[in-house]
C-alpha positions in Angstrom: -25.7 -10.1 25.5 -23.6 -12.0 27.6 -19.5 -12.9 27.3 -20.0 -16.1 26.0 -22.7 -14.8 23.7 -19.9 -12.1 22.2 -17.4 -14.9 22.2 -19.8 -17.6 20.6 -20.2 -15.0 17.7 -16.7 -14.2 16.9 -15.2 -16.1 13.0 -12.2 -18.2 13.8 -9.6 -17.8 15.1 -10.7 -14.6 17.0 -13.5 -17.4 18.7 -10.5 -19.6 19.9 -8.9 -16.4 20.9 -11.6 -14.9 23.2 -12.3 -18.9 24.7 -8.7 -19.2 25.4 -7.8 -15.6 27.0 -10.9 -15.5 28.8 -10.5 -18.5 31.5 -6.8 -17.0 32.1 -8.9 -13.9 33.2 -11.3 -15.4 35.5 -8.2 -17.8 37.3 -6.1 -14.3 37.6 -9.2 -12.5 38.5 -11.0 -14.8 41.0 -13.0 -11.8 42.7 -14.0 -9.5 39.1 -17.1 -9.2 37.7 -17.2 -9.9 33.8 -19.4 -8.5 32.1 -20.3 -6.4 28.7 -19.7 -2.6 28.4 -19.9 -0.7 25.5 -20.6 -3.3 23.4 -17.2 -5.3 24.7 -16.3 -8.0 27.7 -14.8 -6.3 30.9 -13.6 -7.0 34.2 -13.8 -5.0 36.8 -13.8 -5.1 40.3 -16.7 -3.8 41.4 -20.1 -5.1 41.5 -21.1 -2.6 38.2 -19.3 -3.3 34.7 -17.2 -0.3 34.5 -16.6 0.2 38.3 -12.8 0.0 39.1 -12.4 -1.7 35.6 -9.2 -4.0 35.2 -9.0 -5.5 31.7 -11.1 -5.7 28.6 -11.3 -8.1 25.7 -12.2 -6.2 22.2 -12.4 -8.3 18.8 -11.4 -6.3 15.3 -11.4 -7.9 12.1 -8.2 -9.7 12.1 -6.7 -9.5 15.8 -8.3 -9.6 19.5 -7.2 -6.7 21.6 -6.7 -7.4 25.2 -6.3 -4.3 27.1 -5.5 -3.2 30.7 -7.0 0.0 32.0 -4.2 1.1 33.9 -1.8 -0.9 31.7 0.8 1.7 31.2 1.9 1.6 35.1 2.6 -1.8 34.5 6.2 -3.2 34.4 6.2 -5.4 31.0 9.7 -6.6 31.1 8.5 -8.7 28.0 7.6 -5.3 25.7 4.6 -6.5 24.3 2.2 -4.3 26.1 1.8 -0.9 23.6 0.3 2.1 24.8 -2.9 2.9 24.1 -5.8 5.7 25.4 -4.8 7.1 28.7 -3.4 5.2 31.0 -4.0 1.7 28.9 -2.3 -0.3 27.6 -2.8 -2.9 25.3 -1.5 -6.5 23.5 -3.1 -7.4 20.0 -3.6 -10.8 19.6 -3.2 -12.8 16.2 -3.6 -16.0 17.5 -3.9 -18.2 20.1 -0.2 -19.1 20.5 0.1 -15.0 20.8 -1.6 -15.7 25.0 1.0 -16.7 27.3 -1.0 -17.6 30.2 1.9 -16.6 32.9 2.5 -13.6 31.7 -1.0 -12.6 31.0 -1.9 -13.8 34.7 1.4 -11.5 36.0 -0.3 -8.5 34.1 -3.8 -9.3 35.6 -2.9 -9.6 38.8 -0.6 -6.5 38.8 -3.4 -4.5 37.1 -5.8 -5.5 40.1 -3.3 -4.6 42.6 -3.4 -1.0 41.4 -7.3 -0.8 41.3 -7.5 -2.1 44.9 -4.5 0.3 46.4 
């Protein structure tokens, strides 16, 4: 199973979810691999899913959870990042007015700066 096969079968809106998060990945992660792991779309750095990973992308029955493996030693000066397992943290989202692109792409990008230090 590819990304765009999870994606593709995803109900609405979690479908419009996943197809709008996951290009604000790719732009804020121009060198990650995507790919599935344990049964869920993540993007890591390295050439393995699951080497140096960065973010993930996990649907549930009513939200989208989009995750960031070292989430926690972010700064989120907006608050919506929760903590979850370890050092993630996470953002559940409802719909797709819940992405803001900027902020998503600030969180990204400070995610893969920890992963390559």
């Amino acid at each position: 199973m590819t990304i765009d096969d999870y994606l593709a079968a995803l109900a609405d809106p979690l479908r419009e979810i996943g197809e709008k998060l996951t290009p604000v990945i790719t732009a804020a992660l121009p060198g990650a691999t995507g790919a599935m792991w344990h049964g869920h779309p993540v993007w890591s750095l390295g050439d393995r899913p699951g080497q140096r990973p960065v973010c993930l992308v996990k649907a549930y029955d009513s939200y989208v959870t989009f995750g960031l493996w070292r989430g926690r030693e972010i700064a989120d000066g907006s608050g919506r990042l929760e903590p979850a397992a370890r050092a993630m943290a996470v953002v559940k989202l409802r719909g797709v007015a819940d992405i803001d692109p900027a902020l998503f792409t600030d969180w990204l990008r400070a995610a893969a700066a920890l992963e390559e230090a």
